[in-house]
N, C-alpha and C positions, 0 to 999 in steps of 0.2 A: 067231347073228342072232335075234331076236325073232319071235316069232310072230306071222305073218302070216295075216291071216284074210279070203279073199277078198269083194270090193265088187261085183258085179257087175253091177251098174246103173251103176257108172260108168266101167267098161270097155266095157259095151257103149254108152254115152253118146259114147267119145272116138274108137271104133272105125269111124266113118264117116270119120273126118275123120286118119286114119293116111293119110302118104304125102301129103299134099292141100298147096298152097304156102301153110297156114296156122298163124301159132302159137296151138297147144294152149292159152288161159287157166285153173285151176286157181284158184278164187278162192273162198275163206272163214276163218271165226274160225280162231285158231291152236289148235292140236292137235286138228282137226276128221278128221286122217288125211289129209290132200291127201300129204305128204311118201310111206306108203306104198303111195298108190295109184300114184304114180310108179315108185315100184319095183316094182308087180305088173305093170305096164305094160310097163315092163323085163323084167321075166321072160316078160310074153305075148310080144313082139317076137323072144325069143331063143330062143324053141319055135318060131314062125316063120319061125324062119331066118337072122336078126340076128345074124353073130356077134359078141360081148362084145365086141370092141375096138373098135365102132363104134355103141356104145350111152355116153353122155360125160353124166354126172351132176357137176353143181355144187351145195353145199350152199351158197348164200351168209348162212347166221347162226353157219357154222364160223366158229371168231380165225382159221383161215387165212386167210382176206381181212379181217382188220379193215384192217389197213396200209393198202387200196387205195382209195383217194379217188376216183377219175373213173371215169366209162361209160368214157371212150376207154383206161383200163389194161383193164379186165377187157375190152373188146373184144380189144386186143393178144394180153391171155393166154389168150383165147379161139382169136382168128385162129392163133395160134404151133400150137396144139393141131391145128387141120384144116387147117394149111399141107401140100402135097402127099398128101392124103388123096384117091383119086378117087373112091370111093363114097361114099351118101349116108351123113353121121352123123345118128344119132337125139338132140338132145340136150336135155337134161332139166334146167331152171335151177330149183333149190327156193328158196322164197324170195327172190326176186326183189327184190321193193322194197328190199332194203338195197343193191342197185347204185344209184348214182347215175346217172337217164337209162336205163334198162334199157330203154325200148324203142324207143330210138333203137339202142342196141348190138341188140334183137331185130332192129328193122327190116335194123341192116346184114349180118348176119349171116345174113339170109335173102337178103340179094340179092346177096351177096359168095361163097357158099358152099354147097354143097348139101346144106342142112341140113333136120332136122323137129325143128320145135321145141314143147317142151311147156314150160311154166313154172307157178308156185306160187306165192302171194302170201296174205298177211293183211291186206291194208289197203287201202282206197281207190284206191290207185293203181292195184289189180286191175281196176275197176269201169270198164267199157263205158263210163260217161261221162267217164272220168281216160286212157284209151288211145288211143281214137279220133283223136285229133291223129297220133299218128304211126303206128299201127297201120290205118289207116282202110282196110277190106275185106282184111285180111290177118292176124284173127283170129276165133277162134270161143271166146266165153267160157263154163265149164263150173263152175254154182255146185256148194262141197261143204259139205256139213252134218256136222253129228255124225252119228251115227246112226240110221235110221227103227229102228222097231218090229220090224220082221219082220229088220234087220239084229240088233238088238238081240236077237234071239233068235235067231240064226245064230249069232250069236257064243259065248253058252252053251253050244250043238250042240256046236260046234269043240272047246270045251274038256270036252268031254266031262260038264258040270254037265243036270241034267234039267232039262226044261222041262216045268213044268204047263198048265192050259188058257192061252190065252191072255186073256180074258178074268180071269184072275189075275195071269200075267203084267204084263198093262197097270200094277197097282200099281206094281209093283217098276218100271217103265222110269217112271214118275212121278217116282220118288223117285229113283232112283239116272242120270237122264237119259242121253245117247248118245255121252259122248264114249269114245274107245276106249280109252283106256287104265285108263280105269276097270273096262271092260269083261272088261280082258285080266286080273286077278286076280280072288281071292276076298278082295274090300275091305267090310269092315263101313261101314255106312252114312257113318258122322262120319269116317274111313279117304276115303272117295268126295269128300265134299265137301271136306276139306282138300285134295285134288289141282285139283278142281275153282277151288277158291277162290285157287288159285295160278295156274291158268292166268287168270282173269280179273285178280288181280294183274297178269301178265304184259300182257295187252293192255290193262290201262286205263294202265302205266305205260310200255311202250314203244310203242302205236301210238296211245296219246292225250297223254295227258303231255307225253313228250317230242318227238313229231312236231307237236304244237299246240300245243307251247308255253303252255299250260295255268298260268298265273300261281295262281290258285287252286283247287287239285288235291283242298280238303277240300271245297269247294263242289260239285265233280263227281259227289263220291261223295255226296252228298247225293239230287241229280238221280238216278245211277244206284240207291239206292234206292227213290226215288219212282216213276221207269218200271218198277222190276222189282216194287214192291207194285202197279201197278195197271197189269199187263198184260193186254192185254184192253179195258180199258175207254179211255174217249176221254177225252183230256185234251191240252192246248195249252202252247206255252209261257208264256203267260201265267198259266194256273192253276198252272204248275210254280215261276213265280214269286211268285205267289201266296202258295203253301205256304212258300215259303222267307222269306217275307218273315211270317210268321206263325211260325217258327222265330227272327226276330230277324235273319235274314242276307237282303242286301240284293243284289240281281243285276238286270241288265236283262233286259229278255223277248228281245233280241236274242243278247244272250251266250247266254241260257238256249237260244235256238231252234239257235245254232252248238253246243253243248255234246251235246244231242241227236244233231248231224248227226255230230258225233265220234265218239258211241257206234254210230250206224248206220255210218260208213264203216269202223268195226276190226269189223262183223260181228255185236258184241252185241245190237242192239236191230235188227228188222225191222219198215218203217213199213209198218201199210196204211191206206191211203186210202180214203173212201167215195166211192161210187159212187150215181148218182143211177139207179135200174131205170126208170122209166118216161122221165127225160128221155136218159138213155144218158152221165150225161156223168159224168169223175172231179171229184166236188167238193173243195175244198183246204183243208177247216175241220173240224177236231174228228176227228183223225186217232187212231187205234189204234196200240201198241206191243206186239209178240210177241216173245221172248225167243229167243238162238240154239238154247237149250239149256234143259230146265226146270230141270237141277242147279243152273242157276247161280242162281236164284232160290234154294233151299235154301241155298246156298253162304253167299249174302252174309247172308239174313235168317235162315236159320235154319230146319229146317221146318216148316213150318203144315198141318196136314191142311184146312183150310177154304177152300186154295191150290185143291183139286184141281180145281173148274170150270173156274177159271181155266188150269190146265194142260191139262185134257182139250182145250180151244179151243184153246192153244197149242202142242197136237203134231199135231192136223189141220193147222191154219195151217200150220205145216211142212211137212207131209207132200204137201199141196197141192204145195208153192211145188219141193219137191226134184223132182216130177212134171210139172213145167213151168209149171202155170198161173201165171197172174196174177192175185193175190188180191185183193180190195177187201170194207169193209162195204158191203153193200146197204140202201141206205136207198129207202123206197117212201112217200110221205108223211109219216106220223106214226111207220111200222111202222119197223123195225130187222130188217135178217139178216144174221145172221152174217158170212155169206162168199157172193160173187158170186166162183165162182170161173171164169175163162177161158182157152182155149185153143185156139189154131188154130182158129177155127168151134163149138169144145164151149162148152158153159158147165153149170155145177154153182150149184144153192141150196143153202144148207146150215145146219140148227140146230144146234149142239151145248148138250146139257142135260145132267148130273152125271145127276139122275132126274128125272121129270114127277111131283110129288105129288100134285095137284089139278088140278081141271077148268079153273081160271083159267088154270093154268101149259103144261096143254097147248091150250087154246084160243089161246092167244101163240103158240106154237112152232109149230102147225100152221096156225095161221090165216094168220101172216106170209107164210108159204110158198104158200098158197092164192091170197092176194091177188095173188101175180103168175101172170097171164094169159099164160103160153105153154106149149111143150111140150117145154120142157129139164129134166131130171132133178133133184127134189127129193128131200133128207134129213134125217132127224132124226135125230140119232145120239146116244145114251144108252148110259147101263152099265147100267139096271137091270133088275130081269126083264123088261119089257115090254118092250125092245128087238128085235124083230122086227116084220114084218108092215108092211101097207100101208092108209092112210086116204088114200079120194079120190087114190090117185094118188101121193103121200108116201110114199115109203120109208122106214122105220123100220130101224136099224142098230145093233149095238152098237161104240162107238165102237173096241174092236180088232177086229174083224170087218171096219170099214171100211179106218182102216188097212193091214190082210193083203191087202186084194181086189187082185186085180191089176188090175181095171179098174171103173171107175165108168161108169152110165150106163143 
């Protein structure tokens, strides 16, 4: 078997909700790891006391189920399996979206059998607002990412490779980003990114392509290099069509705004929204696009050292979102921040700056942050030597130092 290197932020995330009459959701980019954290799952259950023959794992992207066309076969050969079974089975569906109806065969399977169900998905159909029809109050959805920072250097631990300070670190998880399998060898940089660049082959050709029937599949890749060069910054679909139409290729800003939604529902691209701070409300214009992964951005373009602002913003973003909150630009009049980041009652301001060179550049980043009038916890977070300390109130952080913290506030 492969080496297995423990998650444990998302075992102790699933660990409430063991035993509970609801299915376990498992939902993100493909090879993000959801597949073995099912299986550590599996093994936590059977130190627990589980024994193996009541632990029932389905791979469904094995050819073993290509043949089977409908929910109601794989319910059959489900049902056939916990026919005269009277303890509860555990059971574990990877990949789910290639069943046709999967959670109509979830729902029945939960009320036909006494089952606990965890399941696994890459697409849309994973997503809170694609299940609730038939799932409605009888699941709990659990997003998975590639890997944060401090996983990303867990991971070296395991394998016995040294790890330097982490504030050097941070480069290397720049460049070489979190998915694991990249993780699990010693892969020279262009080694990292052909793997990388295959797994986005994979989702933009099996969960966009052909799930959306994508008539022009060169034009897509077009758009996905225009959100992945200007991540970060706010752009519409109309300026996306813009651009293409200034290329010579002609698209509607409606197709262009579905093509976007495509690349968000297989996981690639994460939309945030801005946020009005003084009138409180989510506004719906001149929205922000953050990458699942930063490798993938090397992958397709190639990479750019001049990338890294842009990425240091986009593995906060992350790092946020894997932590529960819900992220938004804050916008305060004229000003612009970062991240209004929220959560149950918390909320977080937040700069991210590469370095502060001059007096203009931090009079922006700390002023923004001044301008709002309450008493929720502000950051600047930097790589450069000045990264520490506090102005009026502002926290100053080195952006892997943030990252590591185990708590903000």
């Amino acid at each position: 078997m492969a080496l297995m290197i423990d998650r444990p932020r998302y075992r102790a995330a699933i660990e409430p909700y063991i035993d509970l009459p609801l299915a376990k959701v498992l939902a993100g980019i493909r090879r993000s790891g959801k597949s073995t954290i099912l299986l550590m799952l599996m093994d936590h259950l059977e130190r627990r006391g589980v024994p193996r023959d009541r632990l029932v794992r389905y791979s469904f992207d094995s050819l073993a189920f290509t043949g089977m066309g409908t929910g109601a076969e794989f319910y059959r050969m489900i049902a056939d399996r916990l026919a005269g079974v009277s303890e509860r089975v555990y059971l574990f569906l990877d990949e789910v979206q290639e069943v046709p109806d999967w959670e109509q065969v979830v729902n029945s399977l939960m009320t036909d059998f006494d089952v606990d169900v965890y399941v696994t998905g890459s697409n849309s159909r994973l997503l809170a607002s694609e299940i609730s029809t038939y799932l409605t109050g009888r699941y709990v959805s659990i997003p998975v990412h590639p890997l944060s920072f401090a996983e990303f250097l867990d991971f070296k631990r395991a394998q016995g490779a040294a790890v330097g300070d982490a504030r050097d670190e941070l480069g290397a998880y720049l460049r070489r980003g979190g998915f694991p399998v990249v993780s699990l060898g010693d892969l020279g940089d262009q080694e990292a990114y052909r793997i990388v660049g295959d797994i986005y082959a994979s989702v933009v050709l099996r969960d966009i392509v052909q799930r959306g029937d994508i008539r022009r599949p060169e034009l897509l890749e077009r758009i996905v290099r225009f959100a992945f060069d200007n991540a970060g910054k706010t752009f519409s679909a109309k300026s996306v069509a813009d651009y293409l139409k200034s290329q010579q290729r002609v698209l509607g800003v409606e197709t262009v705004y579905n093509y976007l939604l495509f690349l968000e529902k297989a996981f690639l691209l994460h939309r945030c929204s801005r946020f009005d701070v003084k009138g409180k409300e989510i506004l719906k214009t001149q929205e922000k696009f953050y990458l699942a992964d930063p490798s993938l951005r090397h992958a397709l373009l190639g990479y750019d050292p001049t990338s890294t602002a842009a990425l240091l913003e986009n593995v906060v973003y992350l790092e946020l979102r894997r932590r529960g909150f819900d992220v938004h630009v804050g916008k305060l009049g004229s000003r612009e921040i970062d991240f209004v980041a929220q959560r149950r009652g918390e909320r977080l301001y937040i700069q991210v700056a590469r370095e502060i060179g001059d007096e203009a550049t931090e009079l922006r980043e700390y002023g923004n942050l001044l301008a709002v009038r309450d008493g929720y916890p502000k950051y600047v977070l930097r790589t450069d030597a000045f990264a520490e300390g506090s102005y009026e109130g502002v926290r100053t952080m080195h952006v892997a130092d943030f990252l590591l913290s185990e708590a903000w506030g």
